[in-house]
Steps between C-alpha positions, in 0.01 A plus 500: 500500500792296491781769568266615791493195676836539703363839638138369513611225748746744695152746556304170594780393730562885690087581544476045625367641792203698326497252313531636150309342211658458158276760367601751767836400443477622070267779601821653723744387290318695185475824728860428549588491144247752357463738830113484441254518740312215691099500454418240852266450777767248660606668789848264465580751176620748821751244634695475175760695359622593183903408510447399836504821649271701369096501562299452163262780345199353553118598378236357784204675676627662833342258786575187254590166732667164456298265281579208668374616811165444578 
């Protein structure tokens, strides 16, 4: 995790206003490396990009909402 951290922080630091966790942060930064999918129910997972541009493939139901939201 130590080679990650400088692009770990810059994720954390770009999505501050989301905010991003640090496990958001490696989950996007390992679909950025690997081009996997994303398995989530955290509605933030469609604010993040992959290269900072593009929208991540993610797997949710259709309807899913923020979790932090009551």
């Amino acid at each position: 995790m130590e080679e990650e951290l400088p692009a770990l922080h810059a994720l954390i630091e770009r999505y501050g206003n989301v905010p991003m966790s640090l496990a958001d942060a490696c989950l996007v930064r390992m679909a950025e490396r690997t081009g996997l999918s994303i398995c989530t129910l955290d509605f933030d997972f469609t604010v993040y990009r992959v290269h900072g541009r593009n929208p991540l493939h993610l797997i949710s139901p259709p309807g899913y909402r923020n979790l932090h939201q009551p």
